[in-house]
C-alpha positions as a printed NumPy array, in Angstrom:
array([[ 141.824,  -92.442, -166.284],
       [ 145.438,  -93.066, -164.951],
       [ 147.986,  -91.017, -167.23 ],
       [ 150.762,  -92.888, -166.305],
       [ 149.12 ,  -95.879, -167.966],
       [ 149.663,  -97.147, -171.247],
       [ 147.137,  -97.075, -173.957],
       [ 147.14 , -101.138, -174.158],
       [ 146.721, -100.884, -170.241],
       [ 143.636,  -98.423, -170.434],
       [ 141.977, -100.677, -173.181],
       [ 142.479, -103.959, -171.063],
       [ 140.622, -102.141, -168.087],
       [ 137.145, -102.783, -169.986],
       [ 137.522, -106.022, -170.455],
       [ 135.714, -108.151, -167.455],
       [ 138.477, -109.244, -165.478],
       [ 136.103, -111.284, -162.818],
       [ 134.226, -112.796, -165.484],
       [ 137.119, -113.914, -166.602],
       [ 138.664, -115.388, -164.08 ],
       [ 135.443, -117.644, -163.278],
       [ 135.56 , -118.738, -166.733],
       [ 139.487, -119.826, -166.732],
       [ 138.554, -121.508, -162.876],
       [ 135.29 , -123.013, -164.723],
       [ 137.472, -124.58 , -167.857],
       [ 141.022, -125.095, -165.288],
       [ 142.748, -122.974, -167.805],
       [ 145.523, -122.036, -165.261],
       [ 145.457, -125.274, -163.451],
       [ 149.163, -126.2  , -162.908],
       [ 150.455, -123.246, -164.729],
       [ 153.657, -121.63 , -163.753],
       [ 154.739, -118.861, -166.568],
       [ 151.805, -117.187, -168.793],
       [ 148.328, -117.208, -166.946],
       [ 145.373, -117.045, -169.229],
       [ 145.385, -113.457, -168.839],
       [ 148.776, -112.798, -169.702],
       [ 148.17 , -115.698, -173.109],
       [ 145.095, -113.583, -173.982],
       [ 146.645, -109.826, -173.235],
       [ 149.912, -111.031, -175.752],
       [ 147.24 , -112.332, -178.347],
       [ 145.549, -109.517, -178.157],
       [ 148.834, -107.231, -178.431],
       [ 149.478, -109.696, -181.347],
       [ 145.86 , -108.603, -182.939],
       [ 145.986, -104.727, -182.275],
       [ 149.426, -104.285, -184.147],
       [ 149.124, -107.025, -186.338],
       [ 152.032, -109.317, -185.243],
       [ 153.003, -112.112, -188.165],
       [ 154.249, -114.414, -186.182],
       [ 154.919, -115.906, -182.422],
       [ 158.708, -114.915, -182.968],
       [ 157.029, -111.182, -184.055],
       [ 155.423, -111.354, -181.035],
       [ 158.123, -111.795, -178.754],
       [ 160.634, -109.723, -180.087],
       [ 158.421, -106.501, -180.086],
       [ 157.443, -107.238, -176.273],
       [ 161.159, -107.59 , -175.439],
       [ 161.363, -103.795, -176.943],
       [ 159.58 , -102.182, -174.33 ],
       [ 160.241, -104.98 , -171.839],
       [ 160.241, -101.86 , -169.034],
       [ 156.395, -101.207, -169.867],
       [ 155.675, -105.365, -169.493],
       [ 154.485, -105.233, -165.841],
       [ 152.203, -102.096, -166.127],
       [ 150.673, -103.942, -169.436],
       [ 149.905, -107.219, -167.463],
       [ 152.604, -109.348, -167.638],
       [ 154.817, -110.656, -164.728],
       [ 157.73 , -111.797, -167.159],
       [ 158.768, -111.313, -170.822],
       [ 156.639, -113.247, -172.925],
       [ 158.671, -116.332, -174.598],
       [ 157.41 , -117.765, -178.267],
       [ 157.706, -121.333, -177.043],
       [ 155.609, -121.253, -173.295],
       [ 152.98 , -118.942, -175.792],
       [ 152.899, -122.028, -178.453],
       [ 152.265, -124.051, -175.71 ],
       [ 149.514, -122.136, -174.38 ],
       [ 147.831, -121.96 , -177.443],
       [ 148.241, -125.326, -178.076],
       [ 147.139, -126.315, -174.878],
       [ 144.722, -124.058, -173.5  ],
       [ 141.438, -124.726, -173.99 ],
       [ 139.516, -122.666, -176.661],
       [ 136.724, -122.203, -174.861],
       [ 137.872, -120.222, -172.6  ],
       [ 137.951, -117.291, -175.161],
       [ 134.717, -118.429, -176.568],
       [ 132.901, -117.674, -173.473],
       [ 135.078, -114.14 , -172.986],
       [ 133.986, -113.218, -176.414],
       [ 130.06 , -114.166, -176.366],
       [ 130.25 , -112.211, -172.651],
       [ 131.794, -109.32 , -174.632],
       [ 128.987, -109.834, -177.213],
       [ 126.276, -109.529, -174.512],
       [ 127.639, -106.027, -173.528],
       [ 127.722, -104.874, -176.721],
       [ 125.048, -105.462, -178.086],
       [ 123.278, -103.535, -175.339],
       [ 125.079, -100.987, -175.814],
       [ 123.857, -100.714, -179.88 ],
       [ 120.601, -101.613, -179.381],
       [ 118.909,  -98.489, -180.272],
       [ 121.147,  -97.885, -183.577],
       [ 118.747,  -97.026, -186.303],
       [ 118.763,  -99.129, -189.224],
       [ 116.964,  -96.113, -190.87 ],
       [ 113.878,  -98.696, -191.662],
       [ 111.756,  -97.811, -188.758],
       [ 112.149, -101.294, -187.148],
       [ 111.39 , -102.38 , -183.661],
       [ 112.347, -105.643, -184.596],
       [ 115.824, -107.184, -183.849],
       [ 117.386, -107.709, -187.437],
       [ 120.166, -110.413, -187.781],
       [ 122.057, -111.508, -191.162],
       [ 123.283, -115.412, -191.358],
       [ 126.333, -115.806, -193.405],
       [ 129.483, -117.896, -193.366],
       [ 132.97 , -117.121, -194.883],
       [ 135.695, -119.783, -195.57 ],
       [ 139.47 , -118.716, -194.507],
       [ 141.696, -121.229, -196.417],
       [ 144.204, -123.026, -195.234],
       [ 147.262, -125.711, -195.843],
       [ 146.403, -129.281, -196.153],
       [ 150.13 , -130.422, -195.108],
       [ 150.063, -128.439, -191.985],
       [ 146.102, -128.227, -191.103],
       [ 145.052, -131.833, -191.669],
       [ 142.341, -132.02 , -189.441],
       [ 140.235, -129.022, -191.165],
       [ 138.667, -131.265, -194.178],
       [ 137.329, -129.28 , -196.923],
       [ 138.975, -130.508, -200.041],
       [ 141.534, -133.305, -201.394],
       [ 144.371, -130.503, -201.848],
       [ 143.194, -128.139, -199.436],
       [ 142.081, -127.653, -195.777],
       [ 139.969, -125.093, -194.405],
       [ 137.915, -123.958, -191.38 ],
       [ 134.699, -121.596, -191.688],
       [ 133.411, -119.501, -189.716],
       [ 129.392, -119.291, -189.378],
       [ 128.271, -115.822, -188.088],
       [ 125.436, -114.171, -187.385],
       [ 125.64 , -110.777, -187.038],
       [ 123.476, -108.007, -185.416],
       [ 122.872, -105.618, -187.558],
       [ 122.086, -102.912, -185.074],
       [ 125.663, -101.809, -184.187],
       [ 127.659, -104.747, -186.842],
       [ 128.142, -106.861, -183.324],
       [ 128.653, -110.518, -184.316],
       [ 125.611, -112.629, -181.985],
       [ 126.859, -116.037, -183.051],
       [ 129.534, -117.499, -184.172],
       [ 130.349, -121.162, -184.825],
       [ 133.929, -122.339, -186.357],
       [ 133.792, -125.373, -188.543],
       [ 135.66 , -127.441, -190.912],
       [ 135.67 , -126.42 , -194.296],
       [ 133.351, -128.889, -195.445],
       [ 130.02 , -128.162, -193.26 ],
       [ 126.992, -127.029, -195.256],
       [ 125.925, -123.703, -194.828],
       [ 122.427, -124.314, -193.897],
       [ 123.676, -126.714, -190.829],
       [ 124.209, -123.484, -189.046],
       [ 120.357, -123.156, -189.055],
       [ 120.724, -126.221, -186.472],
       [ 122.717, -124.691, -184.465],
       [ 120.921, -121.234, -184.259],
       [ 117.704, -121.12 , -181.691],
       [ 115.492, -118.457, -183.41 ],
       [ 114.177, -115.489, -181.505],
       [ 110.374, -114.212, -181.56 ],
       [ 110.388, -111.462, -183.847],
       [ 113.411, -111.147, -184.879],
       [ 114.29 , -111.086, -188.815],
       [ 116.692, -113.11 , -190.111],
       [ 118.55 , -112.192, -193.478],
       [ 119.867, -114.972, -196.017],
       [ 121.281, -115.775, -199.06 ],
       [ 119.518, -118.688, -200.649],
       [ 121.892, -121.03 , -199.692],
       [ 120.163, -121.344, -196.733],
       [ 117.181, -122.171, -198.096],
       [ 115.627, -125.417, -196.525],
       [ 112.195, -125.294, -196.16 ],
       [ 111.955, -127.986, -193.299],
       [ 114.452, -125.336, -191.197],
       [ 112.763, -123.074, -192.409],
       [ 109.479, -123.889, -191.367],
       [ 111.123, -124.479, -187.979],
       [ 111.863, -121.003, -188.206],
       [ 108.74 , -119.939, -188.55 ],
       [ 106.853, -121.633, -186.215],
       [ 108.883, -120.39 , -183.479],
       [ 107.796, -116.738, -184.416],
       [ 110.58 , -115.493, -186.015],
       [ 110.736, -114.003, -189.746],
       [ 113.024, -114.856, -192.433],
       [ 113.722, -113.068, -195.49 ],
       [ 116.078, -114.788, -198.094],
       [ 116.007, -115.13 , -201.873],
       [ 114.013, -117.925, -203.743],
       [ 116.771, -120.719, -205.923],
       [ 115.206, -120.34 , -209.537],
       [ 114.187, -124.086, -209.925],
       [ 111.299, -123.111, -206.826],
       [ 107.951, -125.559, -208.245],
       [ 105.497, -123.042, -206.417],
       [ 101.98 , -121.584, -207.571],
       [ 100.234, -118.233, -206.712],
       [  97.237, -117.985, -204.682],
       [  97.016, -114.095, -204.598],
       [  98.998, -110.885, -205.962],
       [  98.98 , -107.384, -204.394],
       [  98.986, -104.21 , -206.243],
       [ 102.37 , -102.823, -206.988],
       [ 103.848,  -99.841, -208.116],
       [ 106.568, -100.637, -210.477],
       [ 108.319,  -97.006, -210.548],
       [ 109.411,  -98.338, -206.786],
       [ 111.246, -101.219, -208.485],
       [ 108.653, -103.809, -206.965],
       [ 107.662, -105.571, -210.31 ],
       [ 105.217, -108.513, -207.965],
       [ 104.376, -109.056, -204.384],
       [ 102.603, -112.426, -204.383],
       [ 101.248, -115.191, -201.835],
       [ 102.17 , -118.241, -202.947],
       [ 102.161, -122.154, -201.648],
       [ 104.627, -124.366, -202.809],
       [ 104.172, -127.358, -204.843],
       [ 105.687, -130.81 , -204.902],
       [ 105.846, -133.422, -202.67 ],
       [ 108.725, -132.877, -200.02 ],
       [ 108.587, -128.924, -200.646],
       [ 104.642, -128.993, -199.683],
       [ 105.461, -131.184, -196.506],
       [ 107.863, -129.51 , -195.214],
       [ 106.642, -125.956, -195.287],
       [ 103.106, -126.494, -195.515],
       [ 102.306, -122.967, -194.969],
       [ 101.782, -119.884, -197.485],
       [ 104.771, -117.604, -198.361],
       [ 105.555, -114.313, -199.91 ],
       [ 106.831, -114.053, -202.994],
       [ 108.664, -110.584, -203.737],
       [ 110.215, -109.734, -207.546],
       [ 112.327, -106.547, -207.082],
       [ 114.228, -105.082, -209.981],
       [ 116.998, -102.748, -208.694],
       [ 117.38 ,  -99.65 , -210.977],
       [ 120.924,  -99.371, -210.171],
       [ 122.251, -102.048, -211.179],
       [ 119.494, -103.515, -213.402],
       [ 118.902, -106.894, -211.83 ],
       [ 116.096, -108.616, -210.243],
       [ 116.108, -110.368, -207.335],
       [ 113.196, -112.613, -206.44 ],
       [ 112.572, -112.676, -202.345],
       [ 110.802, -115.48 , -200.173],
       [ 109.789, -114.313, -196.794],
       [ 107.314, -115.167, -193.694],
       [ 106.131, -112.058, -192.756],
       [ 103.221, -110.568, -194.922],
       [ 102.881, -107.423, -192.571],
       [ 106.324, -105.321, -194.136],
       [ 105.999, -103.298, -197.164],
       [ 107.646, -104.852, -200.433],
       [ 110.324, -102.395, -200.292],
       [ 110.984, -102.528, -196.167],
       [ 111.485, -106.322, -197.884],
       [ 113.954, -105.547, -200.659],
       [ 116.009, -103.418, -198.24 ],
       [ 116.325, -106.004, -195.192],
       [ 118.269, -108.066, -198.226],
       [ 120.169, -105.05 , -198.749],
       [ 121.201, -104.411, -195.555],
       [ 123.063, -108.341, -196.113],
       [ 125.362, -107.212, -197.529],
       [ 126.822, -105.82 , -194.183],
       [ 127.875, -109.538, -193.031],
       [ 129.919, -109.155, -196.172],
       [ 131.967, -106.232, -195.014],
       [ 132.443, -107.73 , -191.757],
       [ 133.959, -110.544, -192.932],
       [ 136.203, -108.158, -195.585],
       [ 136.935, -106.342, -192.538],
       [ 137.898, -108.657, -190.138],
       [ 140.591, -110.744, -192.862],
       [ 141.988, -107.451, -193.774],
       [ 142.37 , -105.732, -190.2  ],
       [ 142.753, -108.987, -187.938],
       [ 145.046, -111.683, -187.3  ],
       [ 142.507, -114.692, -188.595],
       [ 144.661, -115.27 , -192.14 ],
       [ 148.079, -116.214, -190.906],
       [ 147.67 , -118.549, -187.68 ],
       [ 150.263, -118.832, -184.566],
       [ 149.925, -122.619, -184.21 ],
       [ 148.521, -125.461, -186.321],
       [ 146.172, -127.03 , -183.794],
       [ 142.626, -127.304, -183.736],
       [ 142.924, -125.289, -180.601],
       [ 145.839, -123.15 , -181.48 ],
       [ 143.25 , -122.1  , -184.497],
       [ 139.932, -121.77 , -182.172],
       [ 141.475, -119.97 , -179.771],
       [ 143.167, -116.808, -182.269],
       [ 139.566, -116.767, -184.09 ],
       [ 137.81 , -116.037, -180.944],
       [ 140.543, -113.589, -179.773],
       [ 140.076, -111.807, -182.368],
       [ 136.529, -111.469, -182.747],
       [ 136.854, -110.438, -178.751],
       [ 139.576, -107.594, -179.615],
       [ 137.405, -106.671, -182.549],
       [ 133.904, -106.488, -179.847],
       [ 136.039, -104.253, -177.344],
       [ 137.043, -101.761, -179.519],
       [ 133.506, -101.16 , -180.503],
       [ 132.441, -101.424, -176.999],
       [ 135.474,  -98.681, -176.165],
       [ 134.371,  -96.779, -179.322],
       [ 130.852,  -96.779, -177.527],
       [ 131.273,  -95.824, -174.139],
       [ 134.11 ,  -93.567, -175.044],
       [ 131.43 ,  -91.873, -177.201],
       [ 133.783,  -91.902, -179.98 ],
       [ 133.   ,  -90.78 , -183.811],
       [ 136.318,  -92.171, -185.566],
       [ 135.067,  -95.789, -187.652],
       [ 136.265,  -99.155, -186.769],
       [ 139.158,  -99.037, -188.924],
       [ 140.219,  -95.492, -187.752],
       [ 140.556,  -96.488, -183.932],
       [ 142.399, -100.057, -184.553],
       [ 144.813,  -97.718, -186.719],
       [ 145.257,  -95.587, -184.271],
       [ 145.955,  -98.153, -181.66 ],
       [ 148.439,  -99.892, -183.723],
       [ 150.372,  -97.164, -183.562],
       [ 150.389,  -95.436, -180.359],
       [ 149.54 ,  -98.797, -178.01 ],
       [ 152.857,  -98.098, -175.97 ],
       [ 151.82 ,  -94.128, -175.122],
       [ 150.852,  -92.884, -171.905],
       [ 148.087,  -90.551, -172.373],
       [ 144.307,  -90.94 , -171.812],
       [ 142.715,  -93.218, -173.648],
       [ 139.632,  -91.301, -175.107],
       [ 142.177,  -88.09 , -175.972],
       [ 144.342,  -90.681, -178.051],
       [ 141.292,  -91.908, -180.302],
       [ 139.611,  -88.884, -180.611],
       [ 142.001,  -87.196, -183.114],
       [ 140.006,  -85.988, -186.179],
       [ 139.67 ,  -88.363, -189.099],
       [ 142.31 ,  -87.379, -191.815],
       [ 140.443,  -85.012, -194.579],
       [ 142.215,  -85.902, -197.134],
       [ 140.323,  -87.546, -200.409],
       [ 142.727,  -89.673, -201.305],
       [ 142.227,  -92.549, -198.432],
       [ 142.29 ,  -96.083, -199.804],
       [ 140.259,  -97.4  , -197.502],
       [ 137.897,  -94.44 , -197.614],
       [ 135.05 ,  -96.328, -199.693],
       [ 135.284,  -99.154, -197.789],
       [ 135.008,  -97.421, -194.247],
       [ 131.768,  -95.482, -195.766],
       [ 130.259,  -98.787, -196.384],
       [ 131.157, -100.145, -193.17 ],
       [ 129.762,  -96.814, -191.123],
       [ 130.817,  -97.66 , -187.795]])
C-alpha cells in the first residue's frame, strides 16, 4: 500500500467505489450537483464518525486544518458546513442504506466461520431494538411521546463476527415485535429474543418457514405440559418440557407443540424460563443461545458510546437516516479492515487508533497493529472483554 497516502485515504480504498457509484446513478444522488458529490458527503461523514466531530461547524474547521491533505483524501474543494447541511438534508438516505447492507454482505462472509464456541452449524442471529432519544421542538416528525421525540433503531445482528444483518430505523413509537414483519426468516437459522417479541401468530410464521426461535416465555403464558425430559439440576436446568398452549387465540395461532426450558443461573441466582421451536438442542446449548443476547446489547452500548448516532448534524428525517447508516457503514469497514488486515487489536482499539493518527502517512496495517496497551487500569477494559472483537 501507497506510503505517501494518508491513513483516511488507505481506509477509503476498501470501500466499493463502483458499487457505489451505481447506487448514487440508481437513486440520482449527484444529479445536478456542482460542489460535494456523494462521495465527497459520505468521505466528510465518515471523517466526522472516525474522530468523532460534534458538529457540522467541527467538521469544517478541522478539514480546513490540513486543507493541503484534502485532495489526496477525496475531496476536490474544502468542505463548507452549509453545501454539507444541504447534502444531508437533501440527499437521499438510501443511498447509504444500500452502501451499508453491501458492506454487510462482505462482512459477513468474511466472519462466517467465527466460532460461537457452541458447536453450531447453524447461522445464529439476535433481534433487538434500542431507542436513541431525541428533542421534540427540533425532531417533530419522530413521534414517540407527548414531551419527547425519538427514532429506534431495529437490528438484527449476526452473531458470528457482531456484523449487524438488518437494520430498520423507526419512529420512536413502533412496537418491537413489528420488526418480525419486516424480517424474512432464514431456514435454519436461530433467532434470539427477549420476550417482547413474543407473538405467537409471528411466531408461528417463524416456524413454519424452518427457522428456530429461542426467546423467553411472559409469566402470564396459559399453557399445559404434555411431556417432561429428564434433567440434571447440578447443570442449572431445573425442567425441559413439551408443552401446547392453551386458550383460545394462543391455541390458534401457534397450534403447534413448544419447548418449555426453566434454567436457574448459579451466578446470579435467577431463573429464566425459555420457549423455543427446536426440540433437537440440548437444554443448556438452549440457555446459552439466550446468553449469547446479550451481545446485541453491547453493540448497541458500543455504537452510542464510540459513534456519531447521539448528537445529529441536521434535524431532518433524512439528515437523521442518512448519519445512522453512515455510521453503521464506518462501523462494518473497520471490522472488514480489521479482517482482511488480519488484525488482533478489538473494535474499540482500532477506531482509537484511527482517531488519532487519520492524517499520517504510513501503511495502514503497520498503524493498527501497535500492541494493545498492558496496562490494568483501562476503563474500557471490561467492556472491550465483553465485546471480544
Amino acid at each position: 500500500m501507497n506510503t505517501g497516502k494518508t491513513l483516511f485515504a488507505q481506509l477509503m480504498e476498501f470501500l466499493p467505489w463502483k458499487t457505489f457509484s451505481r447506487i448514487v446513478a440508481r437513486h440520482g444522488g449527484d444529479s445536478r450537483v456542482r460542489t460535494l458529490s456523494c462521495g465527497e458527503q459520505y468521505r466528510a461523514m465518515a471523517f466526522a464518525q472516525l474522530t468523532y466531530r460534534e458538529s457540522l461547524r467541527d467538521i469544517e474547521a478541522c478539514l480546513s486544518a490540513q486543507a493541503s491533505k484534502l485532495y489526496h483524501m477525496g475531496f476536490s474543494e474544502p468542505v463548507r458546513r452549509s453545501t454539507l447541511a444541504d447534502a444531508n438534508e437533501a440527499r437521499d438516505w438510501r443511498i447509504y442504506a444500500d452502501l451499508a447492507q453491501r458492506l454487510i454482505v462482505q462482512a459477513r462472509k468474511l466472519y462466517a466461520r467465527e466460532d460461537l464456541g457452541l458447536e453450531l452449524t447453524n447461522a445464529v442471529y439476535a433481534l433487538d431494538s434500542t431507542t436513541i432519544d431525541l428533542c421534540l421542538s427540533v425532531f417533530p416528525w419522530a413521534h414517540f411521546r407527548s414531551t419527547k421525540s425519538a427514532v429506534k433503531m431495529h437490528t438484527l445482528l449476526d452473531l458470528r463476527g457482531n456484523i449487524p444483518s438488518f437494520i430498520h430505523i423507526s419512529d420512536g413509537k413502533m412496537a418491537d415485535v413489528r420488526a418480525l414483519d419486516l424480517l424474512t426468516p432464514e431456514p435454519g437459522a436461530i433467532y434470539v429474543m427477549d420476550r417482547g417479541y413474543v407473538d405467537f401468530g409471528r411466531l408461528h410464521a417463524m416456524h413454519r418457514s424452518g427457522a428456530f426461535f429461542v426467546t423467553r416465555a411472559k409469566s402470564n403464558m396459559n399453557f399445559h405440559r404434555r411431556y417432561s425430559a429428564p434433567t440434571d439440576r447440578a447443570t442449572g436446568i431445573v425442567c425441559d418440557q413439551t408443552i401446547a398452549l392453551d386458550g383460545h387465540y394462543a391455541r390458534q395461532h401457534y397450534p403447534e407443540r413448544l419447548r418449555r426450558i426453566r434454567f436457574r443461573d448459579a451466578e446470579t441466582s435467577k431463573t429464566l424460563v425459555f420457549l423455543t421451536n427446536n426440540f433437537d438442542f440440548p437444554a443448556l446449548t438452549i440457555a446459552a443461545l439466550y446468553k449469547n443476547r446479550w451481545q446485541v446489547e453491547l453493540f448497541f452500548k458500543w455504537i452510542k458510546q464510540h459513534l456519531r448516532i447521539k448528537q445529529f448534524y441536521g434535524t431532518s428525517e433524512n439528515a437523521v437516516k442518512t448519519q445512522i447508516w453512515i455510521a453503521v457503514s464506518v462501523y462494518v469497514l473497520v471490522a472488514i479492515v480489521k479482517k482482511r488486515l488480519g488484525l488482533e487489536a478489538s473494535l474499540y482499539r482500532l477506531m482509537q487508533l484511527l482517531s488519532v493518527t487519520i492524517f499520517e502517512k504510513m501503511p495502514l496495517q503497520t498503524a493498527l497493529s501497535s500492541d494493545e496497551p498492558k496496562s490494568d487500569t483501562s476503563i474500557d477494559s471490561n467492556q472491550l472483554n465483553l465485546f471480544g472483537f
